[in-house]
C-alpha positions as CSV (number, residue, x, y, z in Angstrom):
1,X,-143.5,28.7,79.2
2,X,-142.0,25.3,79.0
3,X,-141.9,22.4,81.5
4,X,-138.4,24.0,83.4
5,X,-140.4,27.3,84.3
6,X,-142.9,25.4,86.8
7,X,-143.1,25.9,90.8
8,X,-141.2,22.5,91.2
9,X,-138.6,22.5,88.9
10,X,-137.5,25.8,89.8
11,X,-137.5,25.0,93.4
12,X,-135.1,21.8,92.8
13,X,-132.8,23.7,90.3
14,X,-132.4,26.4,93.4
15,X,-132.3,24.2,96.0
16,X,-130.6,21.0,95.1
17,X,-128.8,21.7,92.1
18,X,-126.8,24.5,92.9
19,X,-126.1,23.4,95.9
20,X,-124.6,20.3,94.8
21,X,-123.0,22.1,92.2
22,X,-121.4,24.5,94.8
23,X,-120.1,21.6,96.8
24,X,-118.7,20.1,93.5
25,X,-116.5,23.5,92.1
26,X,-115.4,23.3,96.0
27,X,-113.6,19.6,95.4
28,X,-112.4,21.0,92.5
29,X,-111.2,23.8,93.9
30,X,-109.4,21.8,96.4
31,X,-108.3,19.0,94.3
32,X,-106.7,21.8,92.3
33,X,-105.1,23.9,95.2
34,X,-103.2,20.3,96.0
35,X,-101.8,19.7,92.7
36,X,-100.8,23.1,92.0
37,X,-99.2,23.1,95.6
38,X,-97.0,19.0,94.6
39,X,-96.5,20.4,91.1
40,X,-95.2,23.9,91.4
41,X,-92.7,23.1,94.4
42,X,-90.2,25.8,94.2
43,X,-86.7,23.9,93.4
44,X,-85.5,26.9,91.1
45,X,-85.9,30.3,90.2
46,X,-88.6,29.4,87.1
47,X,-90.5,27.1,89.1
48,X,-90.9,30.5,91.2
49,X,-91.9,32.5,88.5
50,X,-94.3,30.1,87.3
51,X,-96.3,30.0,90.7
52,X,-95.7,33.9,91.0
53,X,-97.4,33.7,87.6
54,X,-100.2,31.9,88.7
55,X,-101.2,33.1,92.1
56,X,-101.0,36.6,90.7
57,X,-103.1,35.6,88.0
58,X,-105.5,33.4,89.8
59,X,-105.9,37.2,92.4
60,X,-106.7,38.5,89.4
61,X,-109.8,36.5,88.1
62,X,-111.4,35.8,91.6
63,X,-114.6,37.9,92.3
64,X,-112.8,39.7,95.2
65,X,-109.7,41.2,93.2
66,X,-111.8,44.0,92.8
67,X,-112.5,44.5,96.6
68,X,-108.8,43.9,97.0
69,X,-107.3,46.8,94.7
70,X,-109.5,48.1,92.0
71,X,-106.6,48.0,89.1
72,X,-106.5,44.2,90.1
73,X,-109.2,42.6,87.2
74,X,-108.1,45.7,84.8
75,X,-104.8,44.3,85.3
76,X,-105.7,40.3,85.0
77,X,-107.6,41.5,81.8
78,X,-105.0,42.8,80.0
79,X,-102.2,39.8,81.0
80,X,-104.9,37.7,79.6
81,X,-105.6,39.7,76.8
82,X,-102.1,41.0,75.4
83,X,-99.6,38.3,76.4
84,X,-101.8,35.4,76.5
85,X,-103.3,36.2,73.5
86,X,-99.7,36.3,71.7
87,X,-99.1,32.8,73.4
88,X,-102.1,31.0,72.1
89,X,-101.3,32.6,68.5
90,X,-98.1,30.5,68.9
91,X,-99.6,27.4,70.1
92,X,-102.2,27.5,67.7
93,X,-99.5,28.4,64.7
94,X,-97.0,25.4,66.0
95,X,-100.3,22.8,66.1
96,X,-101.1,24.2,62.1
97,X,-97.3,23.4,61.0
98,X,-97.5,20.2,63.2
99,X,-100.8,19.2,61.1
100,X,-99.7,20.1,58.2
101,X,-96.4,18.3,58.6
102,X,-98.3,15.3,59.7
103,X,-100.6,15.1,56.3
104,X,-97.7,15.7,54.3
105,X,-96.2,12.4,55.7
106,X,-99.2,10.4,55.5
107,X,-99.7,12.1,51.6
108,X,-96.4,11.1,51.0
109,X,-96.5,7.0,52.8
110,X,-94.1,8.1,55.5
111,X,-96.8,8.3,58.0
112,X,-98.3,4.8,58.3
113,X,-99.4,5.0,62.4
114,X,-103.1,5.5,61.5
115,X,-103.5,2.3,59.7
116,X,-101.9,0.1,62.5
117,X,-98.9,-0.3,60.7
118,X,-95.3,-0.5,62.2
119,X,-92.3,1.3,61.3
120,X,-90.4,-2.0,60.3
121,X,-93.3,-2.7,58.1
């Protein structure tokens, strides 16, 4: 057993550490509660949509969902597994093409940027 199994160690990972790191996720959690409140102000029916979106989804993935309505993380699961997953396929295909566009200029001399150069150069 190494050095981060003894008495003392163990006592200040449960005792200081996760404590501090509790109260830290709880900032967070409240620094993100206020910008999701100022951004997602409902001016128009997709702005309501998008915080529909999100409070169901953030239901979903918090530890009580399940104490809530048993389908509830089955349900969160499968939004993050079907739809999502076709979303991040998309992002991940449009920053491929991006990339490869980008090396194709720079191949080419169009793309000077990443030596400091201007585009009046």
């Amino acid at each position: 057993a190494g050095i981060a199994y003894k008495p003392v160690f163990t006592w200040l990972y449960d005792n200081i550490y996760i404590g501090l790191n509790v109260a830290l996720m709880c900032f967070v959690g409240f620094y993100f509660y206020s910008a999701m409140y100022r951004t997602f102000k409902v001016r128009n029916i997709e702005a309501l949509l998008t915080l529909a979106a999100t409070i169901s989804m953030l239901f979903a993935n918090a530890p009580i969902s399940g104490a809530i309505w048993g389908l509830l993380p089955k349900i969160g699961l499968w939004v993050a597994d079907v739809p999502g997953m076709g979303a991040w396929r998309g992002f991940i295909m449009s920053a491929a093409m991006g990339m490869y566009a980008m090396a194709i200029r720079a191949a080419m001399g169009l793309e000077r940027a990443y030596i400091g150069a201007s585009a009046e150069e």
